[in-house]
DSSP file (Angstrom, degrees, kcal/mol; ACC not computed):
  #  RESIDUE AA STRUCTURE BP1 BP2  ACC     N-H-->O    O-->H-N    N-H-->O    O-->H-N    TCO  KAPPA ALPHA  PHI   PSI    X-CA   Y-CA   Z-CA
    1    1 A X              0   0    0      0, 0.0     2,-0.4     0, 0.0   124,-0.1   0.000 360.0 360.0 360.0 121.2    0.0    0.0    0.0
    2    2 A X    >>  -     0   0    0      1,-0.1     3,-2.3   121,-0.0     4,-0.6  -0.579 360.0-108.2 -97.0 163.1    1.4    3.5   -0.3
    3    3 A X  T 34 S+     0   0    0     -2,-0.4    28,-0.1     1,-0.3    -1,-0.1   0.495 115.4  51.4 -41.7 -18.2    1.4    6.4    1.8
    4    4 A X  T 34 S+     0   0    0      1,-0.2    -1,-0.3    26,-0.1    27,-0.1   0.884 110.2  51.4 -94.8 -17.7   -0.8    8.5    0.0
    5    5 A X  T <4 S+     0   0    0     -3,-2.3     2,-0.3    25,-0.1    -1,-0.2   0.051  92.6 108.5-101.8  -1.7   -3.8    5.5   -0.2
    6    6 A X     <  -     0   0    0     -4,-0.6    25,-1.2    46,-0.0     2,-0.3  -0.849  56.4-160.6-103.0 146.9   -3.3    5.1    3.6
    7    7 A X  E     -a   31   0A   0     -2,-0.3    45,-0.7    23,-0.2    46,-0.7  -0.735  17.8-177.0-152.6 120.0   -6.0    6.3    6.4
    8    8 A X  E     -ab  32  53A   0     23,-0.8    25,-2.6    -2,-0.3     2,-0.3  -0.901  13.7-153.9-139.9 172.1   -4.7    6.8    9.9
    9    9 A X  E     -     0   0A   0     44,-1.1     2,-0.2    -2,-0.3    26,-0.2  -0.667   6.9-147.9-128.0 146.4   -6.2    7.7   13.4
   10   10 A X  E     +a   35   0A   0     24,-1.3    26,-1.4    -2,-0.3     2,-1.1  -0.941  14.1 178.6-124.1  89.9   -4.7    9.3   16.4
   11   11 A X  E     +ac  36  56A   0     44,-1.6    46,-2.0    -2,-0.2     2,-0.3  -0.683  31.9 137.4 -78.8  84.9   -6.0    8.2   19.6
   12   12 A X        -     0   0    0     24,-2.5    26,-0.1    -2,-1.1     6,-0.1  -0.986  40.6-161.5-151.8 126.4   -3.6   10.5   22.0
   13   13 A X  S    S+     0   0    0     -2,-0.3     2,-1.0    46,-0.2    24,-0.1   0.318  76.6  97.4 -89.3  10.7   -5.4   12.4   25.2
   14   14 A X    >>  -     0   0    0      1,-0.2     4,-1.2     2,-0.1     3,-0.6  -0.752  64.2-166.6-106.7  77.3   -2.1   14.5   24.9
   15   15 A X  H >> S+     0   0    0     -2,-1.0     4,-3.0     1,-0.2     3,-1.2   0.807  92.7  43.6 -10.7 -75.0   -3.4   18.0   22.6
   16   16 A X  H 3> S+     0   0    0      1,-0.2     4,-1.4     2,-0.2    -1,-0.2   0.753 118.9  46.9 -80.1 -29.6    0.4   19.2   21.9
   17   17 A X  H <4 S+     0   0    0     -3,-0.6    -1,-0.2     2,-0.2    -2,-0.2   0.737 115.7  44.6 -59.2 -27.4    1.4   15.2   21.1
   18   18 A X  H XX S+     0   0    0     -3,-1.2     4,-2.2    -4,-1.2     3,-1.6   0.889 110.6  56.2-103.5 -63.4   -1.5   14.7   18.9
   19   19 A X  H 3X S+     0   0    0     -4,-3.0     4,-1.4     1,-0.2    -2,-0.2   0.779 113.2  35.9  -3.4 -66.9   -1.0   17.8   17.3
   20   20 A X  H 3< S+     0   0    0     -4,-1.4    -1,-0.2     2,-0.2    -2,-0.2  -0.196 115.3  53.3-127.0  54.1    2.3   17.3   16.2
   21   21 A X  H <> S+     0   0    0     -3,-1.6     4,-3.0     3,-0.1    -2,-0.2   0.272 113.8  48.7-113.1 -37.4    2.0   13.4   15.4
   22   22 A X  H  X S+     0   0    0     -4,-2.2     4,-3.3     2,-0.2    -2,-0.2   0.945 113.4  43.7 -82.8 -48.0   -0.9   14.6   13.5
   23   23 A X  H  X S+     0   0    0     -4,-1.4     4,-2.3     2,-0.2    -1,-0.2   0.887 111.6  56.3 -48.4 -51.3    1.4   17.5   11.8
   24   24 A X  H >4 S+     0   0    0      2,-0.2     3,-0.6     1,-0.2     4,-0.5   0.990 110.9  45.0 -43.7 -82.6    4.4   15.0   11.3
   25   25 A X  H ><>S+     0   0    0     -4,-3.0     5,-1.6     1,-0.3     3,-0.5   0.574 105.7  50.6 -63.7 -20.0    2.2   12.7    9.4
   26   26 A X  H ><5S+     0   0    0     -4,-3.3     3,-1.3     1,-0.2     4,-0.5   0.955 108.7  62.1 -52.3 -60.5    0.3   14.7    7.0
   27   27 A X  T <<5S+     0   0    0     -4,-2.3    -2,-0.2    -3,-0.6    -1,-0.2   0.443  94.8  53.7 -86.3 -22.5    3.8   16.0    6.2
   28   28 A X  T < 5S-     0   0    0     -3,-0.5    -1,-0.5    -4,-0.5    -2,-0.1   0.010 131.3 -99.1-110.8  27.9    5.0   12.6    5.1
   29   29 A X  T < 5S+     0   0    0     -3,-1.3    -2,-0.3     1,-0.3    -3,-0.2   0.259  82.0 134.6 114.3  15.2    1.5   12.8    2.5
   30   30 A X      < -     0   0    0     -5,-1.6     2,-0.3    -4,-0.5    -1,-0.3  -0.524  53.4-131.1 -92.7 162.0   -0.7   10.5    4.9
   31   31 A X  E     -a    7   0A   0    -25,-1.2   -23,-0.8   -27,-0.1     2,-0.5  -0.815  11.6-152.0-109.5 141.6   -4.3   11.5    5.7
   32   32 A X  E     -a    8   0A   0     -2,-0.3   -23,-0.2     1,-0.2     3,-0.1  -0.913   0.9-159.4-113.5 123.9   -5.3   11.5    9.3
   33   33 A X  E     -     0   0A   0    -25,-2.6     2,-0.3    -2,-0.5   -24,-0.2   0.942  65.0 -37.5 -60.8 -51.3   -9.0   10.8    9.7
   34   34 A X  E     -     0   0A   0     -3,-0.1   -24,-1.3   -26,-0.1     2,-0.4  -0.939  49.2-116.1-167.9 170.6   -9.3   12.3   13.1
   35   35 A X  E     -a   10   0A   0     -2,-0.3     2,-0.4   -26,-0.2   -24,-0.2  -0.985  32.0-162.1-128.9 118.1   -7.6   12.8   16.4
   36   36 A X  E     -a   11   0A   0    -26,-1.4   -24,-2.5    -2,-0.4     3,-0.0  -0.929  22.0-174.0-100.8 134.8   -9.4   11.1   19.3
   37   37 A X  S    S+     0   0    0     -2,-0.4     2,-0.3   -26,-0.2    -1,-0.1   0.506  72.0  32.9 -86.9 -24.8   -8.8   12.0   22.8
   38   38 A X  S    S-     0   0    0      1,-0.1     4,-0.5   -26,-0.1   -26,-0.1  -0.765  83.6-107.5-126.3 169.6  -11.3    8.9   24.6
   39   39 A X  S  > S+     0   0    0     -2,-0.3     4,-1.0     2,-0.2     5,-0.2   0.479 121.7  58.1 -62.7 -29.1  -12.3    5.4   23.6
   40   40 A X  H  > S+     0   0    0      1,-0.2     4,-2.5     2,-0.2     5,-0.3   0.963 105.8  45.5 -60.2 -51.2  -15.7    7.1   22.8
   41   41 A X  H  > S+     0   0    0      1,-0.3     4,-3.0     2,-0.2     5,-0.2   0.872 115.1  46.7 -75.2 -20.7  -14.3    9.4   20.6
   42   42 A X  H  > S+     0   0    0     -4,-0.5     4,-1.7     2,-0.2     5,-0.3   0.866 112.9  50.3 -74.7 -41.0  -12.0    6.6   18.7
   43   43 A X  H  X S+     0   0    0     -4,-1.0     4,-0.9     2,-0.2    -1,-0.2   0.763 109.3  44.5 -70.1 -36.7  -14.7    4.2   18.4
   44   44 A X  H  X S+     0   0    0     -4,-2.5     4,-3.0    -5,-0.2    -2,-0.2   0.903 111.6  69.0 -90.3 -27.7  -17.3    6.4   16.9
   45   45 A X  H  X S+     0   0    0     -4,-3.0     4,-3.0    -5,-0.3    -2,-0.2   1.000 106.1  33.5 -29.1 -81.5  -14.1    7.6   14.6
   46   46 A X  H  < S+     0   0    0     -4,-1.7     4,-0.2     1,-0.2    -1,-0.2   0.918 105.8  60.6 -71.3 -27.4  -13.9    4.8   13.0
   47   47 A X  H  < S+     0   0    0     -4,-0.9     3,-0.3    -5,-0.3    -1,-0.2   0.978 114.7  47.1 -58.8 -36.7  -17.1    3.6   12.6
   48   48 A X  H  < S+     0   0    0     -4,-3.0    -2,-0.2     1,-0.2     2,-0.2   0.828 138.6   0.6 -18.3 -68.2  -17.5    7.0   10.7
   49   49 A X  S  < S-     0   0    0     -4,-3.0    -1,-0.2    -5,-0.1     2,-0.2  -0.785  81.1-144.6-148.4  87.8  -14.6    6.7    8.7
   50   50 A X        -     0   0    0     -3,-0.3    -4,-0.1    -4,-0.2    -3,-0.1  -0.459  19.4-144.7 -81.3 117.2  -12.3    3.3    9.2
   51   51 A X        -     0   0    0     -2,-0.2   -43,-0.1     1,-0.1     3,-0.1   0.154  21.2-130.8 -39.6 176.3   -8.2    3.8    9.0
   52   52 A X  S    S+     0   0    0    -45,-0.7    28,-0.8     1,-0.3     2,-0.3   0.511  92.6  26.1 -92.9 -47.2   -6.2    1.7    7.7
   53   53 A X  E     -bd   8  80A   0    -46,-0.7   -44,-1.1    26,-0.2     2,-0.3  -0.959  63.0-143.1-140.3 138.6   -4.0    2.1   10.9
   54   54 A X  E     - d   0  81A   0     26,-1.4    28,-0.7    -2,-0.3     2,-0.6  -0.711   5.9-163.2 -99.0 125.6   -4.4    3.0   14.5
   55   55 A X  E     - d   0  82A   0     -2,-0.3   -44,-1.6    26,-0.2     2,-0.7  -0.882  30.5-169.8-126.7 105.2   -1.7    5.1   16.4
   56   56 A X  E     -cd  11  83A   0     26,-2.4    28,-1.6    -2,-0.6     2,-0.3  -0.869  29.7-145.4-119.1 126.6   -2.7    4.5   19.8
   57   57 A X  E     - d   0  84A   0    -46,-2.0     9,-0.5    -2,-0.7    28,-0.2  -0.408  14.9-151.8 -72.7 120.1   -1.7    5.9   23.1
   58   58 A X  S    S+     0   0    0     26,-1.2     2,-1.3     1,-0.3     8,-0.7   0.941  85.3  50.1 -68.9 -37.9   -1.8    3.1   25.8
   59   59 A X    >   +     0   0    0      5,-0.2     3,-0.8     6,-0.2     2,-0.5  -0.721  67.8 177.9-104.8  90.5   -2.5    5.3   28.6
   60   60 A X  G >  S+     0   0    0     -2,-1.3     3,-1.4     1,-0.3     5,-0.4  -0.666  70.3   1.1 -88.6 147.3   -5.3    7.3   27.8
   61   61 A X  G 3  S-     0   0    0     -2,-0.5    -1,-0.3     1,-0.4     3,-0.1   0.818 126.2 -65.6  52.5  32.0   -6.1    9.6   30.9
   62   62 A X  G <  S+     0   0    0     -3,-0.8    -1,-0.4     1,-0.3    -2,-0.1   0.109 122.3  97.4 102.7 -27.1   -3.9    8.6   32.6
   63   63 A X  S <  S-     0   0    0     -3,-1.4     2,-0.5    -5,-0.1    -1,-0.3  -0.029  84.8-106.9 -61.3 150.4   -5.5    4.7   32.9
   64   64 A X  S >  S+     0   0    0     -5,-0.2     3,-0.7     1,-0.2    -5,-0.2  -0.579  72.8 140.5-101.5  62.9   -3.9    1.7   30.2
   65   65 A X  G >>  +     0   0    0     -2,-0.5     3,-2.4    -5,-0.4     2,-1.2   0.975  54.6  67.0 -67.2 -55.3   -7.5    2.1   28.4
   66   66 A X  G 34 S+     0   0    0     -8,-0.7    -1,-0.2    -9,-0.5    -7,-0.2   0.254  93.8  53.2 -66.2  16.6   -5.8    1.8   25.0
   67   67 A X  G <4 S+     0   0    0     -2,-1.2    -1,-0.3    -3,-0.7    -2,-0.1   0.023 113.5  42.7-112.4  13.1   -4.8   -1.6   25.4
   68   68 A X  T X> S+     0   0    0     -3,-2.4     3,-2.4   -10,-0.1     4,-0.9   0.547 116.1  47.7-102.7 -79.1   -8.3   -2.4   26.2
   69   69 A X  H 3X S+     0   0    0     -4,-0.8     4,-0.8     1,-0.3    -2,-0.1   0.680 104.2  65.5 -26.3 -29.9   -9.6    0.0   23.2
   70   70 A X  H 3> S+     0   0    0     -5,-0.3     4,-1.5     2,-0.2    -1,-0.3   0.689 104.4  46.0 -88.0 -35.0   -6.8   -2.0   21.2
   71   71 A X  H <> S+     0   0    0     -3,-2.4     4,-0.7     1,-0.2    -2,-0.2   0.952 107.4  52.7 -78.5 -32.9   -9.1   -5.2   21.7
   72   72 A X  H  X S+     0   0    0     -4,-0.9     4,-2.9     2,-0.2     3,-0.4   0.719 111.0  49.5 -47.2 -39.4  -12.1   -3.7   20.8
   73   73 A X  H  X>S+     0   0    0     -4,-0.8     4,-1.9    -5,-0.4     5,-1.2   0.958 113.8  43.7 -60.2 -48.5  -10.5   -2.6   17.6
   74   74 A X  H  <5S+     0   0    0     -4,-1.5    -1,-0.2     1,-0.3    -2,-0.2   0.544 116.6  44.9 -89.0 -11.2   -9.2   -5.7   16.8
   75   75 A X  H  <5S+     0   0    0     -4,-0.7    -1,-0.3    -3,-0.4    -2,-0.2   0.807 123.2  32.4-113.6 -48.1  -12.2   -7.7   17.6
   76   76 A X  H  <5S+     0   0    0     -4,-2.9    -2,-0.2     1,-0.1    -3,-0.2   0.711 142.6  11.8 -99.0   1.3  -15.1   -5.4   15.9
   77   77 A X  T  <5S-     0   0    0     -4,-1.9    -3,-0.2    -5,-0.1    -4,-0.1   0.661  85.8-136.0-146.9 -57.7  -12.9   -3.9   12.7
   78   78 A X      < +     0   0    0     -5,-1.2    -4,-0.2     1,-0.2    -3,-0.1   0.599  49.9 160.9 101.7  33.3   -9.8   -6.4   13.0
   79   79 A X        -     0   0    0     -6,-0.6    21,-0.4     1,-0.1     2,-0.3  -0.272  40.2-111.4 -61.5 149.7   -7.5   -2.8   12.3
   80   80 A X  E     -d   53   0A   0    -28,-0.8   -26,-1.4    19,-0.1     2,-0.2  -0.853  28.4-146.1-103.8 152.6   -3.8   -2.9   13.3
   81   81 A X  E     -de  54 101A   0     19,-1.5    21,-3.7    -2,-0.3     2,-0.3  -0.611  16.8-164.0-106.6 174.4   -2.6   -0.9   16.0
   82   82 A X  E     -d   55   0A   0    -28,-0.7   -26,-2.4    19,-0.2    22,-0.2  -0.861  30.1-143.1-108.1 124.3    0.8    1.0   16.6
   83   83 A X  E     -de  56 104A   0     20,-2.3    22,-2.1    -2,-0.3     2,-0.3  -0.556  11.0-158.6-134.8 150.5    0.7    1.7   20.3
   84   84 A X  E     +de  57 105A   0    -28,-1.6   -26,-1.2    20,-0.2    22,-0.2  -0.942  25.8 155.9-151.9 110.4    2.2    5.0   21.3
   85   85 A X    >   -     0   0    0     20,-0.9     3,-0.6    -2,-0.3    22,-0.3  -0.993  48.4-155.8-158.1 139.0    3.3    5.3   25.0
   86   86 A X  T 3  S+     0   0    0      1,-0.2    21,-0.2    20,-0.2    20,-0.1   0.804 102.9  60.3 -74.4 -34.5    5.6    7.0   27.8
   87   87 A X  T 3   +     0   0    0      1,-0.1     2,-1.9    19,-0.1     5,-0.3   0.040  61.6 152.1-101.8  41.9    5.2    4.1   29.5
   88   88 A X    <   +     0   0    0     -3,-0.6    -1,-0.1     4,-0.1     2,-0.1   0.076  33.0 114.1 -30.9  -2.6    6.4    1.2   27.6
   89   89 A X  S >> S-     0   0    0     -2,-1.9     3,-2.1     1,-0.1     4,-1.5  -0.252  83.6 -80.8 -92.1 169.4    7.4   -1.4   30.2
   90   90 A X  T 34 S+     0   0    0      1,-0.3    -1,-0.1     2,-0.2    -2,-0.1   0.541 124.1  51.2 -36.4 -36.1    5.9   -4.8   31.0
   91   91 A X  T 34 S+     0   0    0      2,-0.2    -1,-0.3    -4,-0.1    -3,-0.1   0.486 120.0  41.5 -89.4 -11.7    2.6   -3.6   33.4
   92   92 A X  T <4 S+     0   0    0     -3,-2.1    -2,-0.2    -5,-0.3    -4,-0.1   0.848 118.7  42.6-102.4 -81.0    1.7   -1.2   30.4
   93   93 A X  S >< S+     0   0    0     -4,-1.5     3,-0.7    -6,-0.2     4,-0.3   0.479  85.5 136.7 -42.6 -17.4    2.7   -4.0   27.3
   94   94 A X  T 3  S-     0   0    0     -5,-0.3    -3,-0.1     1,-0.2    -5,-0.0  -0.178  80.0  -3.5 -48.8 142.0    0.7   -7.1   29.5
   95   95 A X  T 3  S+     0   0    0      1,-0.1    -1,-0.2     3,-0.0    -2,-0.0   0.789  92.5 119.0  36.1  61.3   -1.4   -9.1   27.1
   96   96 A X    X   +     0   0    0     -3,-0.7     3,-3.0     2,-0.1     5,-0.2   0.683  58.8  86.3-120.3 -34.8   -0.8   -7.0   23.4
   97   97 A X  T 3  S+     0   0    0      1,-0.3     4,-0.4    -4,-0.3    -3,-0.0   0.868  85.1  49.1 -33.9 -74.2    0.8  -10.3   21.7
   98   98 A X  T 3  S+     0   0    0      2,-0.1    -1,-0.3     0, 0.0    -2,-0.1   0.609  99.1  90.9 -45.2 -20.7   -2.1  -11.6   20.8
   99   99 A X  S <  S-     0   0    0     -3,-3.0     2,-1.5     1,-0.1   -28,-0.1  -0.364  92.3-101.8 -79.0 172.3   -3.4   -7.8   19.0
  100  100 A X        +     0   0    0    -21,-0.4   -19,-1.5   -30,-0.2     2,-0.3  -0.565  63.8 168.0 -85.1  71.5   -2.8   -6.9   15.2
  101  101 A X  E     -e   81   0A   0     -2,-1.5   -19,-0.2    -4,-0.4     3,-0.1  -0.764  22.8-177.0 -88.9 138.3    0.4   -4.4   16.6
  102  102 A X  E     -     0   0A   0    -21,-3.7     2,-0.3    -2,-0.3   -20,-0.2   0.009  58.1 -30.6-109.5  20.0    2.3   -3.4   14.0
  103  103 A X  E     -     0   0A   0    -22,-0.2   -20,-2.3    18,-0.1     2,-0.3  -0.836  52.8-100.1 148.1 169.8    4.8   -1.5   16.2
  104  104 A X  E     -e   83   0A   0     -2,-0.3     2,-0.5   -22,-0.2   -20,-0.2  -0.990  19.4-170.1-112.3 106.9    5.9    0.7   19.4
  105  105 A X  E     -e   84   0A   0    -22,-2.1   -20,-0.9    -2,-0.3     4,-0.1  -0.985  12.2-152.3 -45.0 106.0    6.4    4.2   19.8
  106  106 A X        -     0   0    0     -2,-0.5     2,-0.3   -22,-0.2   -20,-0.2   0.229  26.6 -90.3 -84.3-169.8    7.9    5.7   22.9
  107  107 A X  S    S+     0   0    0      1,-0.3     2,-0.1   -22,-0.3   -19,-0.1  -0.804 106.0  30.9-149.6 114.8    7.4    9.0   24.3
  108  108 A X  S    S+     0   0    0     -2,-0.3     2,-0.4   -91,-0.0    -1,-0.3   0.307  92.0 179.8-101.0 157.8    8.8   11.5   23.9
  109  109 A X        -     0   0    0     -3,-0.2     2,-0.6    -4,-0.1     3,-0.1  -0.769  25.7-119.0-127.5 139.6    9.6   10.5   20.2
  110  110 A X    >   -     0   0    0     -2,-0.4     3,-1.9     1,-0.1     2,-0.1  -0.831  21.0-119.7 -90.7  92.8   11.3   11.9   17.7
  111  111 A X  T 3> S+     0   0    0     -2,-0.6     4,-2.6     1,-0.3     5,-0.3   0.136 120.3  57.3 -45.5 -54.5    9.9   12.9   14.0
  112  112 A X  H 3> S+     0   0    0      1,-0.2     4,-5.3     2,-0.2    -1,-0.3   0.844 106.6  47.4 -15.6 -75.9   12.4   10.5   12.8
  113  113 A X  H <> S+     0   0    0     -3,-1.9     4,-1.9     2,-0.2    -1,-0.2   0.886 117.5  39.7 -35.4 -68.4   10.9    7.7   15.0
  114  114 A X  H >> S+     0   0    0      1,-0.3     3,-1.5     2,-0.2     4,-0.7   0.890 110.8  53.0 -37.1 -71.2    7.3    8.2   14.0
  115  115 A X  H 3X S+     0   0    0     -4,-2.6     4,-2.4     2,-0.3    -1,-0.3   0.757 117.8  47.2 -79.5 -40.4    7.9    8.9   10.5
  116  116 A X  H 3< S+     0   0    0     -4,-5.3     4,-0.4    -5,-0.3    -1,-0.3   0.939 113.3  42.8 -29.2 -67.5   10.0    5.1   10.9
  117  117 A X  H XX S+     0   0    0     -4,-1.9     4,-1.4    -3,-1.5     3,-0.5   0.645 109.5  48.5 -75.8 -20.5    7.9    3.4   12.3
  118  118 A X  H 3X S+     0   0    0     -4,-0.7     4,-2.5     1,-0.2    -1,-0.2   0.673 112.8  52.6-111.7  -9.9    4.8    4.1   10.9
  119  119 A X  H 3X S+     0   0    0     -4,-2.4     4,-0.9    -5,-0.2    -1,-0.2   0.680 108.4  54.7 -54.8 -15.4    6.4    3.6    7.3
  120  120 A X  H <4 S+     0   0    0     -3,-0.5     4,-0.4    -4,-0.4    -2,-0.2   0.784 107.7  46.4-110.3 -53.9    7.4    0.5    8.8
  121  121 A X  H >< S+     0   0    0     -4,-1.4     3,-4.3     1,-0.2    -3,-0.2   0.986 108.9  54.0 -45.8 -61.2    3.7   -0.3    9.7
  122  122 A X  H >< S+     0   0    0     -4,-2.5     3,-0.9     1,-0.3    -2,-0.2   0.886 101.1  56.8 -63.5 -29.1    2.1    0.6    6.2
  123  123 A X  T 3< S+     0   0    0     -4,-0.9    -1,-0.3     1,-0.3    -2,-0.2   0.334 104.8  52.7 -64.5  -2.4    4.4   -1.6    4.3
  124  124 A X  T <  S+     0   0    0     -3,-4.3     2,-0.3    -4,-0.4    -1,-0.3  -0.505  92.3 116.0-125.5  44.8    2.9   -4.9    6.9
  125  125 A X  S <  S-     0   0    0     -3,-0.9     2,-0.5  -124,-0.1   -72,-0.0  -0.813  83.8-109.3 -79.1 159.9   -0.8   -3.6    5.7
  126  126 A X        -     0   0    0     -2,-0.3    -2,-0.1     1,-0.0    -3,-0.0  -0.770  35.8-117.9 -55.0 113.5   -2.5   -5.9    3.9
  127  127 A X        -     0   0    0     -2,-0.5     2,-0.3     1,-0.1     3,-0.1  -0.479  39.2-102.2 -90.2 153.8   -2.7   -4.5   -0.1
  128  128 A X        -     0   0    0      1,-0.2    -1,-0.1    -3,-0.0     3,-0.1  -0.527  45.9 -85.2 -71.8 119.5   -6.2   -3.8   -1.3
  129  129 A X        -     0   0    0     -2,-0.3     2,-0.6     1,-0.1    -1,-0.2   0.254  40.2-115.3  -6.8 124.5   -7.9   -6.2   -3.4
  130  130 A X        -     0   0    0     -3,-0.1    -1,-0.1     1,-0.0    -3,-0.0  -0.761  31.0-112.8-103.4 140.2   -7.3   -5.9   -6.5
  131  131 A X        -     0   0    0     -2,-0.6    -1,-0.0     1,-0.2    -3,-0.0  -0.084  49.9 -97.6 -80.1 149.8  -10.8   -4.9   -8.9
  132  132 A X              0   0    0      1,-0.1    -1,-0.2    -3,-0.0    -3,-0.0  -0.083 360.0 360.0 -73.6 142.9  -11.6   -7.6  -11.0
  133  133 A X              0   0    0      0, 0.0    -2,-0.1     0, 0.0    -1,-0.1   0.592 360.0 360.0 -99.7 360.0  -10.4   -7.9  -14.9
C-alpha cells in the first residue's frame, strides 16, 4: 500500500502530542482521519470513517485504556494498532501479543521515529484487493 492511499487515526489524550503526530504525518502525504482523545471518541471515529492504521496511546487519561480499546478494535474492525506510549514497560505492554500491533512508539519520540515506524507499519498492511479484470 502506499502512503498517500493510507487512512490513519490518532487516539492521544495529549493535545500538543497529537498535534504534532498529526502534523508529522500529514507531512509525510498521509491522511489523518481524526484525532481522538477517549475510547468514545475513537470508536465512533472509525465507525464513521475506518483507517487503515491506529496510532494508539496506551494510557489514555492517565489509565492503560488503550490496550483495552486495542481489543475492541481488533475484535469489531480487525485494524492494526501501533501503540504509542511513555510508558512502555511490562505492566503497560501485558497481554498485546495476541493484537494486530504493527509497532511501538515511545514517548517522547522523535519525528524521525514516527515517521519510521509508521512507514514501517504501512508496508505490513494488507494490499487492497485488486478490482476484478
Amino acid at each position: 500500500m502506499k502512503p498517500q492511499d493510507v487512512k490513519i487515526l490518532i487516539v492521544e489524550d495529549e493535545s500538543l502530542v497529537s498535534l504534532d503526530m498529526q502534523a508529522i504525518i500529514q507531512g509525510m502525504g498521509i491522511a489523518v482521519t481524526a484525532i481522538a482523545r477517549t475510547v468514545d471518541e475513537a470508536l465512533a471515529s472509525i465507525a464513521a470513517d475506518p483507517p487503515h492504521l491506529v496510532l494508539l496511546d496506551i494510557s489514555l487519561d492517565g489509565e492503560f485504556e488503550g490496550v483495552e480499546l486495542a481489543r475492541i478494535i481488533d475484535r469489531r474492525w480487525g485494524l492494526p494498532v501501533v501503540f504509542i506510549s511513555g510508558h512502555l514497560g511490562h505492566q503497560a505492554v501485558r497481554g498485546v501479543d495476541e493484537l494486530n500491533t504493527l509497532g511501538y512508539i515511545a514517548k517522547p519520540f522523535y519525528p524521525v521515529n514516527l515517521q519510521e515506524t509508521v512507514e514501517a507499519a504501512i508496508s505490513a498492511l494488507p494490499l487492497p484487493p485488486r478490482p476484478p479484470r
